[in-house]
Residue frames as a rotation matrix with the C-alpha (Angstrom) as fourth column:
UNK 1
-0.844 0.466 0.264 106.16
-0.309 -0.826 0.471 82.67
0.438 0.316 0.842 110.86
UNK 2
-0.760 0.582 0.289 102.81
-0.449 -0.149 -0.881 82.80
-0.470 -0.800 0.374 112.62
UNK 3
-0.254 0.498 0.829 99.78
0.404 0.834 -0.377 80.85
-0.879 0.239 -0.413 111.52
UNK 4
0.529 0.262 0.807 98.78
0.812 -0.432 -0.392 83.86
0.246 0.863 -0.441 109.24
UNK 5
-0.365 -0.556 -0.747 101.04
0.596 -0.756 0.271 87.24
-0.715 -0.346 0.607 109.05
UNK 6
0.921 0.085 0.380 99.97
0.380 -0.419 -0.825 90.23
0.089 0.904 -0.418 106.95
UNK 7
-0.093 -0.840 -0.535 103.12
0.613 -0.471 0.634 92.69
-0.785 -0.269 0.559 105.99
UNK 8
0.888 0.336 -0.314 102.92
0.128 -0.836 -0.534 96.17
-0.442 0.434 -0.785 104.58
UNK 9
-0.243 -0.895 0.373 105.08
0.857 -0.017 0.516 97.15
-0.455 0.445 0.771 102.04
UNK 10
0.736 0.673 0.069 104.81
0.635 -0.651 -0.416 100.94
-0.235 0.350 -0.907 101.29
UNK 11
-0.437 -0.867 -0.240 106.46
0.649 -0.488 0.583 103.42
-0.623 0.099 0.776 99.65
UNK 12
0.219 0.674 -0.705 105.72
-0.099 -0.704 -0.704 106.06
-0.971 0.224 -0.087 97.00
UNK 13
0.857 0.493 0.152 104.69
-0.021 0.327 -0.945 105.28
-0.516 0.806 0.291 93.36
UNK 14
0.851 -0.512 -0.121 107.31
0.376 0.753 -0.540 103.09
0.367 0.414 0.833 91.64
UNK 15
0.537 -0.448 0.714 109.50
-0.781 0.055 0.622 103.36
-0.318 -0.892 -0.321 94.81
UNK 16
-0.680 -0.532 -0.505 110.75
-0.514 0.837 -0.189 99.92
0.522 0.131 -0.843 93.99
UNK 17
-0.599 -0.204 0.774 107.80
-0.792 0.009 -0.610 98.40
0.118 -0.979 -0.167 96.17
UNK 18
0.830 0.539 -0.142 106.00
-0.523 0.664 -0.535 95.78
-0.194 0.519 0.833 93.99
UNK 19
0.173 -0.790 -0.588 109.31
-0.415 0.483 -0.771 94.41
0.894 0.377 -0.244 93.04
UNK 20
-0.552 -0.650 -0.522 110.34
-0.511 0.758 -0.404 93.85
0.659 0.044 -0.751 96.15
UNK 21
0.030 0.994 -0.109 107.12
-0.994 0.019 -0.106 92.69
-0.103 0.111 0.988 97.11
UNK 22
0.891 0.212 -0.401 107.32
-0.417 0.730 -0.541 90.16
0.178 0.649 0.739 94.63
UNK 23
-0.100 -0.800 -0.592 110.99
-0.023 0.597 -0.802 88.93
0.995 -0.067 -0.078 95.55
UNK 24
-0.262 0.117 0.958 109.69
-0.960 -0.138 -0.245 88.67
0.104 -0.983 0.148 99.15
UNK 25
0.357 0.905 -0.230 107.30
-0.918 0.295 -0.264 86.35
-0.171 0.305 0.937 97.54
UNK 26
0.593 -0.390 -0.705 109.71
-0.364 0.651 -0.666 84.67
0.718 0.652 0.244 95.79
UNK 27
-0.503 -0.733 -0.458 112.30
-0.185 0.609 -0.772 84.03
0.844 -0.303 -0.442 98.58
UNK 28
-0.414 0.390 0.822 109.70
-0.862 0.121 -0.492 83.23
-0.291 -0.913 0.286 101.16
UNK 29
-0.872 0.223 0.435 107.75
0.311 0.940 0.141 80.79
-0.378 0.259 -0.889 98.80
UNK 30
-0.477 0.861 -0.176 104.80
-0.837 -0.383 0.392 81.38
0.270 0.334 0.903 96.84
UNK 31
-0.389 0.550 -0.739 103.45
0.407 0.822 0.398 78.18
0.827 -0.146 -0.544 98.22
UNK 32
-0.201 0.138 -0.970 103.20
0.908 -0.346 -0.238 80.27
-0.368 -0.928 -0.056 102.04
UNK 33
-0.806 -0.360 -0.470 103.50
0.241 -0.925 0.293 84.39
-0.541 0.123 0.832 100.17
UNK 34
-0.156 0.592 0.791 101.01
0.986 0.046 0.160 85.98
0.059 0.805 -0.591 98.50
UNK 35
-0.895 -0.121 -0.429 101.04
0.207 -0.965 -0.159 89.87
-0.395 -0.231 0.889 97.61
UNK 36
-0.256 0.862 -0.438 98.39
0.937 0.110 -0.332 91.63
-0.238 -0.496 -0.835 97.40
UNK 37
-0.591 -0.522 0.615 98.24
0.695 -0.716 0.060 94.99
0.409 0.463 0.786 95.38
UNK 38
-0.590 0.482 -0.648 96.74
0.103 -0.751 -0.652 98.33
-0.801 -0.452 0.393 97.34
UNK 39
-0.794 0.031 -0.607 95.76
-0.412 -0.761 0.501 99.45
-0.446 0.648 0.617 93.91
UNK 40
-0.775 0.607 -0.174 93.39
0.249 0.547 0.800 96.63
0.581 0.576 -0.575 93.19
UNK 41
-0.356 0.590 -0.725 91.07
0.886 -0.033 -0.462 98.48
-0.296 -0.807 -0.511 95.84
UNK 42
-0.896 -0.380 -0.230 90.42
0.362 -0.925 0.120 101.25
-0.258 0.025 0.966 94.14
UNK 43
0.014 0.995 0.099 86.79
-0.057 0.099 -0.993 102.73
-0.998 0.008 0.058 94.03
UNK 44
-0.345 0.235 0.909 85.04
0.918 0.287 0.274 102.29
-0.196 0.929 -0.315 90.42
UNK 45
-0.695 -0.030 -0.719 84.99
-0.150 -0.971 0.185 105.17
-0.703 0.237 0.670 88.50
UNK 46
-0.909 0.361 0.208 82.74
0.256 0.090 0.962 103.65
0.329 0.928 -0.175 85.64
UNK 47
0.252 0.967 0.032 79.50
0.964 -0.247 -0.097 105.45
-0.086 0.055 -0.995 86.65
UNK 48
-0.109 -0.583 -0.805 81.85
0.006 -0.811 0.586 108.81
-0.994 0.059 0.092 85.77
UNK 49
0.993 0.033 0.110 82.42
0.109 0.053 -0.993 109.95
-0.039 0.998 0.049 82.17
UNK 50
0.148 -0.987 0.058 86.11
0.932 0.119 -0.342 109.49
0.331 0.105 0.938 81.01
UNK 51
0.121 0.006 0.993 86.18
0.131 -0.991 -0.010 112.93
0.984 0.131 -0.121 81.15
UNK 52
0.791 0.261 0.553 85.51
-0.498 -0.248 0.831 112.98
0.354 -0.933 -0.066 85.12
UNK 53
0.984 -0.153 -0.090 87.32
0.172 0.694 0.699 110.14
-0.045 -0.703 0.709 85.95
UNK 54
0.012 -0.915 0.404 90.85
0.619 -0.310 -0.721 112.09
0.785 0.259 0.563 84.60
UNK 55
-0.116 0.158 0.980 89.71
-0.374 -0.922 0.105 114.57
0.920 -0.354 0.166 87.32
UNK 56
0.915 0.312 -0.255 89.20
0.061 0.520 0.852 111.86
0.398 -0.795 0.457 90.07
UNK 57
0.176 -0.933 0.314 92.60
-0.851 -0.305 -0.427 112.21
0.494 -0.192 -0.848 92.31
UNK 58
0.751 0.272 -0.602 93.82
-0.155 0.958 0.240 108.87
0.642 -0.087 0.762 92.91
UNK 59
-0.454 -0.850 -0.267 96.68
0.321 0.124 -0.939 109.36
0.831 -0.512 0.216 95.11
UNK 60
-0.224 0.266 0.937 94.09
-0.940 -0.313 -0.136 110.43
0.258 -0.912 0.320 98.10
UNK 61
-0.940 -0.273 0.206 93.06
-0.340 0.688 -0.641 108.09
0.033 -0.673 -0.739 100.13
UNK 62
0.066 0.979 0.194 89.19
-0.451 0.202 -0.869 108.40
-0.890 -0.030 0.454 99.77
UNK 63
0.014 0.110 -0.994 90.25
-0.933 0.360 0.027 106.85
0.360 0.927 0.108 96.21
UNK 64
-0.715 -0.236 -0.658 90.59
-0.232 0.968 -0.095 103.39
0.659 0.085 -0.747 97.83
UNK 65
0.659 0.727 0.191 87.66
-0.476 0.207 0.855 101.21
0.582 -0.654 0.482 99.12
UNK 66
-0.374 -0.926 -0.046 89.39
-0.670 0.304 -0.678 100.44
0.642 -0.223 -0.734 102.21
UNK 67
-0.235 0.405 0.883 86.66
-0.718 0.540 -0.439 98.72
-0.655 -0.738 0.164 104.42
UNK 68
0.790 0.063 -0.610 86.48
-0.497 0.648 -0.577 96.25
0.359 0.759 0.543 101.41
UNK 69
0.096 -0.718 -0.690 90.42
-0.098 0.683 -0.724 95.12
0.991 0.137 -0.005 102.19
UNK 70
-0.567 -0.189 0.802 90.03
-0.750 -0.284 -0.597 95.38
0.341 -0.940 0.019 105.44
UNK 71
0.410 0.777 0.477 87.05
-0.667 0.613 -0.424 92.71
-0.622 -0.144 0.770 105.46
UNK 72
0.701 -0.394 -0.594 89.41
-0.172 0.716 -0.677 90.38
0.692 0.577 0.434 102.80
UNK 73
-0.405 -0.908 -0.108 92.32
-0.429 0.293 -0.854 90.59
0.807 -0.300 -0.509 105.18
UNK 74
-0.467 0.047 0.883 90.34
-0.757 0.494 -0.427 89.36
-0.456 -0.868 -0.195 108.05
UNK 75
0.776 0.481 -0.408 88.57
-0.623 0.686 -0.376 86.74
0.099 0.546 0.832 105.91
UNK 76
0.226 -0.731 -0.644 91.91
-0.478 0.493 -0.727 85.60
0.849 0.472 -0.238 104.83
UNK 77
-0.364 -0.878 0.312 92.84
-0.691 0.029 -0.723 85.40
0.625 -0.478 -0.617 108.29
UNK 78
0.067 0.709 0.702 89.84
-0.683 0.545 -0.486 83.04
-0.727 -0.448 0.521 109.35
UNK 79
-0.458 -0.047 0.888 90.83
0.201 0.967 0.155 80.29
-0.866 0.249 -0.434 106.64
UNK 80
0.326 0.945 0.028 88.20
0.266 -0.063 -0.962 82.08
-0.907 0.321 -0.272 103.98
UNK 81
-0.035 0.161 0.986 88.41
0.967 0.255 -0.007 82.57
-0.253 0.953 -0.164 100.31
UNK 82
-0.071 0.174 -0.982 88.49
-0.175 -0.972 -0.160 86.34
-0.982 0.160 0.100 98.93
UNK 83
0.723 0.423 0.546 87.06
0.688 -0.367 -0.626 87.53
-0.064 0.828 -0.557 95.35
UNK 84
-0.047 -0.726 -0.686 89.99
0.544 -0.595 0.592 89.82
-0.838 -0.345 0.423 94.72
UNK 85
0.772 0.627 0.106 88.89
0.364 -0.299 -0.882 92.82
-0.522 0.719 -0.459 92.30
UNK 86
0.029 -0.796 0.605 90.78
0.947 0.216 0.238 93.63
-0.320 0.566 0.760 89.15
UNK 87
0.554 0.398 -0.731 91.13
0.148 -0.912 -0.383 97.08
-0.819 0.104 -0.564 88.29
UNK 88
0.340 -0.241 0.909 91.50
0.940 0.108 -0.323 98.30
-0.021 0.964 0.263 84.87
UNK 89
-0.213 -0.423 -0.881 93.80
0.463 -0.838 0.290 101.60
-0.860 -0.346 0.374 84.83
UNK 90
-0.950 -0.075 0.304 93.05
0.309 -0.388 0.868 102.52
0.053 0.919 0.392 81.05
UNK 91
-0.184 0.674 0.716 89.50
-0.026 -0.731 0.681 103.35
0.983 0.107 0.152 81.79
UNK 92
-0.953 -0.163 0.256 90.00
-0.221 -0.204 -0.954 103.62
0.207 -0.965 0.159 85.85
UNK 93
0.308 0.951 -0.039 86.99
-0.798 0.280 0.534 100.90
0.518 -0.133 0.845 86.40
UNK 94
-0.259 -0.416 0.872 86.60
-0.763 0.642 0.080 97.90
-0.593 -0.644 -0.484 87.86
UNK 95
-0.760 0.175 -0.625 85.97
-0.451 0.551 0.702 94.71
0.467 0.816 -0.340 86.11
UNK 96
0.427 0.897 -0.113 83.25
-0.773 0.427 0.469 92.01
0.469 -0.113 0.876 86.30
UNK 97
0.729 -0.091 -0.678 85.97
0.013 0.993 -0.119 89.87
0.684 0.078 0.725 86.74
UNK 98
0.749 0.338 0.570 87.49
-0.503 -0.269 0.821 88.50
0.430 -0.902 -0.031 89.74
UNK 99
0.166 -0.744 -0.647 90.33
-0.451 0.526 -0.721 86.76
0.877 0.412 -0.248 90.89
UNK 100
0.752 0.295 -0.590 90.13
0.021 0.883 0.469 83.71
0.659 -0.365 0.658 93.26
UNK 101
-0.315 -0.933 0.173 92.79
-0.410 -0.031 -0.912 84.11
0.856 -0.358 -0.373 96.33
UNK 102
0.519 0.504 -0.690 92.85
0.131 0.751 0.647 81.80
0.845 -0.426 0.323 98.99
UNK 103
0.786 -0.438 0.437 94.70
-0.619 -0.577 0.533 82.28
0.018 -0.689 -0.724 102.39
UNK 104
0.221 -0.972 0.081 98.52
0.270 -0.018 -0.963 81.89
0.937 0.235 0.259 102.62
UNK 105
-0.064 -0.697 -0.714 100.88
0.998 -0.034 -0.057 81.55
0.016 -0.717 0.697 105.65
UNK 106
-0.642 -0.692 -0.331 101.72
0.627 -0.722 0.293 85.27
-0.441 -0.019 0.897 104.60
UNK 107
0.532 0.633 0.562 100.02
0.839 -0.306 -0.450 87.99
-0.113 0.711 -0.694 103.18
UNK 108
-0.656 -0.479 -0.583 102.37
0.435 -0.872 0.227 91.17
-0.617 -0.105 0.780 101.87
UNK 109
0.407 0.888 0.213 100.11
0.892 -0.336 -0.303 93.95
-0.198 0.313 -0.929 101.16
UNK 110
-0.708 -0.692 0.140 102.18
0.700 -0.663 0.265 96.69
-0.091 0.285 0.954 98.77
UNK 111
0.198 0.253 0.947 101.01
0.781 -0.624 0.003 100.31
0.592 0.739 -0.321 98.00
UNK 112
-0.652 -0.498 0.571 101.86
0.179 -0.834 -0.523 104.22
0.737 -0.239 0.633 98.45
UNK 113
-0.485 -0.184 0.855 99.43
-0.720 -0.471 -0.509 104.41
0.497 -0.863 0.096 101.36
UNK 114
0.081 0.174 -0.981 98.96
0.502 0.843 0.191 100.81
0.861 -0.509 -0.019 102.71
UNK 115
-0.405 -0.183 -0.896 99.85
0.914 -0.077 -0.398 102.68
0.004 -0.980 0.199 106.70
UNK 116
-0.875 0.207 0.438 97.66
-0.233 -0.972 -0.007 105.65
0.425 -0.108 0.899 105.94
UNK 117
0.048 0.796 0.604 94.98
-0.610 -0.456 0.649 104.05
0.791 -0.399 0.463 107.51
UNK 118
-0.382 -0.510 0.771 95.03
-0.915 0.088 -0.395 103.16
0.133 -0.856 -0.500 111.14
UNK 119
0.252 0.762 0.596 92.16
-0.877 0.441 -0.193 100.52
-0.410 -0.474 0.779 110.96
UNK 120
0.851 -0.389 -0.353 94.31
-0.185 0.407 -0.894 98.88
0.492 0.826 0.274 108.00
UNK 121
0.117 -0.686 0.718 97.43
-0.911 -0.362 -0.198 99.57
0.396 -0.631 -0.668 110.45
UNK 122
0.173 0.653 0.738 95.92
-0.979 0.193 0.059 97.16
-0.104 -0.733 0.673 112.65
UNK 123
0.864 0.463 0.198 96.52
-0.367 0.848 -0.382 94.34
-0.345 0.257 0.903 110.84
UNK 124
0.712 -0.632 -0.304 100.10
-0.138 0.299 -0.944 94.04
0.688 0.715 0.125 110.40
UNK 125
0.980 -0.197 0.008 102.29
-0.017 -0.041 0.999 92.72
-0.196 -0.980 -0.044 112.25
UNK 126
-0.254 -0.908 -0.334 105.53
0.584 -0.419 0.696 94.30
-0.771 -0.018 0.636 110.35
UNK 127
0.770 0.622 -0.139 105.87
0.254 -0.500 -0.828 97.11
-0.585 0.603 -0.543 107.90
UNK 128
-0.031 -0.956 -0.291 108.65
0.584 -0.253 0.771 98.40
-0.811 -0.146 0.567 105.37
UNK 129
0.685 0.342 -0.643 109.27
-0.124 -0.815 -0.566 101.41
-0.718 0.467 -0.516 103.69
UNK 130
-0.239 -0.957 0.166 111.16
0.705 -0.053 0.707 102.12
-0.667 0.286 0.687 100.76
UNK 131
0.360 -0.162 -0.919 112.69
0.188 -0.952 0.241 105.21
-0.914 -0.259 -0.312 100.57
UNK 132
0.142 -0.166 0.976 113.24
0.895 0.443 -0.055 106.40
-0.423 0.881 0.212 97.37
UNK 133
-0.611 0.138 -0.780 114.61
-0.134 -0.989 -0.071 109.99
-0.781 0.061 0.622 95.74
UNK 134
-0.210 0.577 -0.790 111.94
-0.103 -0.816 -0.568 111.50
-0.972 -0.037 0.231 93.53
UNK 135
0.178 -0.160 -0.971 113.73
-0.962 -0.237 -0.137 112.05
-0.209 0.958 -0.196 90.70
UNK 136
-0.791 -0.612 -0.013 114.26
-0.578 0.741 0.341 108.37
-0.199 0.277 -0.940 90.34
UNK 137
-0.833 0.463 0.303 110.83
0.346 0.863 -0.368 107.63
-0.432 -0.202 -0.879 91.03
UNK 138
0.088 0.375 -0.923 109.64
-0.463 -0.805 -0.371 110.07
-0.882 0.460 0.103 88.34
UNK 139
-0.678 -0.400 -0.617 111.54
-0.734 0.320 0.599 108.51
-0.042 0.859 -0.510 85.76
UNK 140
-0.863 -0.291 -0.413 109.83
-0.432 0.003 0.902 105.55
-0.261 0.957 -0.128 86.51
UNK 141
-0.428 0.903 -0.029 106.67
0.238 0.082 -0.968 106.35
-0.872 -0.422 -0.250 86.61
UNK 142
0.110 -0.025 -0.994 107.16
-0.733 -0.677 -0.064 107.68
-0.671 0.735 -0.093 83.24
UNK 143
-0.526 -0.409 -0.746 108.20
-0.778 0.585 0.228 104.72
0.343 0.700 -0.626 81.45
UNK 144
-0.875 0.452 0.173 105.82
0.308 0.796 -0.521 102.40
-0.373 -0.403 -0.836 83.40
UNK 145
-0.057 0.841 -0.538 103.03
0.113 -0.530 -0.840 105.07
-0.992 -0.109 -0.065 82.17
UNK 146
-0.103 0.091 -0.990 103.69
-0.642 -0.766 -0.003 105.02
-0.759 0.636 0.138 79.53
UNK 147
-0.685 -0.542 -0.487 104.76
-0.697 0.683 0.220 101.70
0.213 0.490 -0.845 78.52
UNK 148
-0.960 0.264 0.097 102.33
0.255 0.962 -0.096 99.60
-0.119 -0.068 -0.991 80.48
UNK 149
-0.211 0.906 -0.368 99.12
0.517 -0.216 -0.828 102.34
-0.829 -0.365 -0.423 80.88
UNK 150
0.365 0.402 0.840 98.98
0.884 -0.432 -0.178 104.01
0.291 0.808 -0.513 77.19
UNK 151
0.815 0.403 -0.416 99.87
0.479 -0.873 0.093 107.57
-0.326 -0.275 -0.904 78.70
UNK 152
0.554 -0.481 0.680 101.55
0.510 -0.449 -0.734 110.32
0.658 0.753 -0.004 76.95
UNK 153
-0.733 -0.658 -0.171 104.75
0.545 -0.418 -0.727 112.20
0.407 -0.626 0.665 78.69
UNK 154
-0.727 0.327 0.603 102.69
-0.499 -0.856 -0.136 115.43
0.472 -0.400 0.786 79.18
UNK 155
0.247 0.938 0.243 100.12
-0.467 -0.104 0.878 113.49
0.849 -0.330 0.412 81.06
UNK 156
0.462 -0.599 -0.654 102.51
0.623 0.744 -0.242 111.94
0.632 -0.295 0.717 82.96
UNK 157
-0.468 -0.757 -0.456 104.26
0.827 -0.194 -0.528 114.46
0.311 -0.624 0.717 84.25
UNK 158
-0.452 0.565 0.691 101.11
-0.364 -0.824 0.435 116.89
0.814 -0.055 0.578 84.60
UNK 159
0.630 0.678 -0.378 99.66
-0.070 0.534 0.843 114.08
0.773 -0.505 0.384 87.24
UNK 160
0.058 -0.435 -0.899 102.62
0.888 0.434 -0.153 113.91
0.457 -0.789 0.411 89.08
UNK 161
-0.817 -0.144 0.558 102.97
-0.011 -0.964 -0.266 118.08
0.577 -0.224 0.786 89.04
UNK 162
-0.598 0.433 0.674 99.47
-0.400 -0.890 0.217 118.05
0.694 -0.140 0.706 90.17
UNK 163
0.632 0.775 0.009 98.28
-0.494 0.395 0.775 115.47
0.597 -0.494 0.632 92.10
UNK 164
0.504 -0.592 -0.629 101.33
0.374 0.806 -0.459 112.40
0.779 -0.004 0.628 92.60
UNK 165
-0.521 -0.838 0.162 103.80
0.408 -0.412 -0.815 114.46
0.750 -0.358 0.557 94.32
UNK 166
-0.400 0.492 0.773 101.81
-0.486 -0.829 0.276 116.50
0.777 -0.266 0.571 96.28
UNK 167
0.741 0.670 -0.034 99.71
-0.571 0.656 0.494 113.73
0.353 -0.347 0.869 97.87
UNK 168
0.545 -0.725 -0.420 102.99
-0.008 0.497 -0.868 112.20
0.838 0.476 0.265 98.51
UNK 169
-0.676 -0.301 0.673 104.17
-0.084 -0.875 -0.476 114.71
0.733 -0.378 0.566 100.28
UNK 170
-0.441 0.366 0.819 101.38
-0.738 -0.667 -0.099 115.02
0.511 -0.649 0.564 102.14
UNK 171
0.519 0.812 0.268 99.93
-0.838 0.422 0.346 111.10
0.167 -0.404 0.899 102.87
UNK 172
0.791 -0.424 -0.441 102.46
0.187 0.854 -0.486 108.74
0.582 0.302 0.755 102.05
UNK 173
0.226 -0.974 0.019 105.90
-0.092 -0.041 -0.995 110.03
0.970 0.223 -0.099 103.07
UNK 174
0.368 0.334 0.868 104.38
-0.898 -0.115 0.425 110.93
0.242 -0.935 0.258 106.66
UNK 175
0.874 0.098 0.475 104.28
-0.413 0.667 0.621 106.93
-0.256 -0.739 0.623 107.40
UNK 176
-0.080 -0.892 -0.445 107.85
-0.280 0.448 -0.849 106.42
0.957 0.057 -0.285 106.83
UNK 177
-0.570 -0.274 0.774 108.00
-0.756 -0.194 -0.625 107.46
0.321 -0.942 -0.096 110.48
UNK 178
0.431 0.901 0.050 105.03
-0.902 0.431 0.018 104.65
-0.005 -0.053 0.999 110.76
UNK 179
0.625 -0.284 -0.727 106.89
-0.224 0.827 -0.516 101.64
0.747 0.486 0.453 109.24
UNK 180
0.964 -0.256 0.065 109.00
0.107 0.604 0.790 99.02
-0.242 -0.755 0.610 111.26
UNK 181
-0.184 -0.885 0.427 112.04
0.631 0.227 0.742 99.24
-0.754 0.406 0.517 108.74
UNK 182
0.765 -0.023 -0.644 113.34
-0.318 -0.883 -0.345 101.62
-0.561 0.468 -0.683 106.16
UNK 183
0.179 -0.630 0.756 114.87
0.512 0.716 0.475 100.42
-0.840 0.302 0.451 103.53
UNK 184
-0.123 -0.018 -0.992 116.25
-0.685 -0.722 0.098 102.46
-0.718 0.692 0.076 100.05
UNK 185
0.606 0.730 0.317 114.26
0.079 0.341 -0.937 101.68
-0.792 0.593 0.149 96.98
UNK 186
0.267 -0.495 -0.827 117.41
-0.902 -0.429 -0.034 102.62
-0.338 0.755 -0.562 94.69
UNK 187
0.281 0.191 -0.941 118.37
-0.651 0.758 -0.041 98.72
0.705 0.624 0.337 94.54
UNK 188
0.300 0.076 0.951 118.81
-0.740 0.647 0.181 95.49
-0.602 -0.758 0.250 96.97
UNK 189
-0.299 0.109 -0.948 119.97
-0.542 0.798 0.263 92.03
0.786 0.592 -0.179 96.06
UNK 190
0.337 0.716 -0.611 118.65
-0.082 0.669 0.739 88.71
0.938 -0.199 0.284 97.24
UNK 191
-0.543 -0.289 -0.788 120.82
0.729 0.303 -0.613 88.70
0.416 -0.908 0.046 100.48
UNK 192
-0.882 0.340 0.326 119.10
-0.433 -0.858 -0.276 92.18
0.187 -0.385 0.904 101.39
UNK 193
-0.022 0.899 -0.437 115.69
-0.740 0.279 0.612 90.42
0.672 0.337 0.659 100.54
UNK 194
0.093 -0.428 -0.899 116.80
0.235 0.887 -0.398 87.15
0.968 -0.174 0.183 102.29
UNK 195
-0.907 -0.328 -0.265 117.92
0.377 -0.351 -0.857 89.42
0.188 -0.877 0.442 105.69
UNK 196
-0.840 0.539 -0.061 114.89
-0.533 -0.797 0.285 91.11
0.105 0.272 0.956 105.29
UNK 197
0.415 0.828 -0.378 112.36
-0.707 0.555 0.438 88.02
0.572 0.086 0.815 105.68
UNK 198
-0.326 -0.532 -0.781 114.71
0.516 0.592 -0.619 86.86
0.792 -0.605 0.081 108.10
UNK 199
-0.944 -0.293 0.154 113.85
0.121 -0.737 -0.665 89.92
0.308 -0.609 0.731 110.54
UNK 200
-0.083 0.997 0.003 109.59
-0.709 -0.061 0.703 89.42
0.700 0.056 0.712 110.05
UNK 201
-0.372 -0.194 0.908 108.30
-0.842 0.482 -0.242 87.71
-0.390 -0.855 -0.343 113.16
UNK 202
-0.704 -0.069 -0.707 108.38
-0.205 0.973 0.110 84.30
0.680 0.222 -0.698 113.27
């Protein structure tokens, strides 16, 4: 692998693309890997009332501060420290509080539009989708939403009716055609994972 590499991992919301993320991580080394979540970029909403910030559409793209990661990934790539913000989905804010990330051989930068922006593009020098059917990644968004974010079915499946899907559809799925590799999000084991970090340039 190159002195530093970034690598995109995108796909659409619980695709499968934090997992395998995180077993990239794991069979590359977390001593050299380090992921990176899209989602910790998201703008602060806490000068909103709760009220507003249910109304904020977070599956566009103007929801993420991308010239922020865009200025961490080149940091990273110059030897520098990054402040990596924490974002609190239950009241869609940021915190005060920061989390210390240092640069890594690797950097794999996951979310649903990590290749929607070209200037973000730029920086990678592989990408992989995973493809995933809908209805699979409905379910579980539902049981992650519920289970990990407080949210009730009917809000669950009113965000995806009105905002999730849609935006999907209309920002995300596009950069399949974007990505280096296509891969299905339905399930992989470690040889897939293993071939798969075999194929990133060296």
């Amino acid at each position: 692998m190159n002195a530093h590499a970034n690598i995109a991992v995108v796909g659409g919301t619980a695709s499968g693309k934090t997992t395998l993320a995180s077993d990239l991580a794991r069979i590359g080394g977390v001593d050299r890997v380090q992921v990176i979540p899209l989602d910790a970029y998201y703008r602060c909403s806490a000068h909103m009332s709760p009220e507003d910030r249910l109304k904020v559409n977070y599956d566009h793209p103007v929801a993420f501060d991308i010239e922020l990661l865009v200025q961490h990934l080149k940091s990273l790539g110059l030897g520098q420290a990054i402040d990596l913000p924490m974002y609190d989905f239950a009241t869609h804010s940021r915190s005060s509080v920061t989390k210390r990330v240092h640069p890594h051989q690797v950097t794999i930068v996951e979310g649903i539009l990590t290749l929607s922006f070209s200037e973000l593009r730029s920086l990678f020098c592989y990408s992989v989708f995973v493809d995933t059917p809908d209805e699979l990644r409905f379910n579980r968004r539902m049981e992650r939403d519920i289970r990990e974010r407080g949210r009730t079915r009917d809000s669950v499946a009113n965000q995806w009716n009105e905002t999730v899907q849609p935006m999907h559809e209309m920002f995300c799925a596009p950069t399949k055609r974007l990505a280096s590799e296509v891969i299905s999000g339905v399930s992989w084991s470690d040889d897939d994972v293993r071939a798969l970090w075999e194929r990133f340039p060296k």
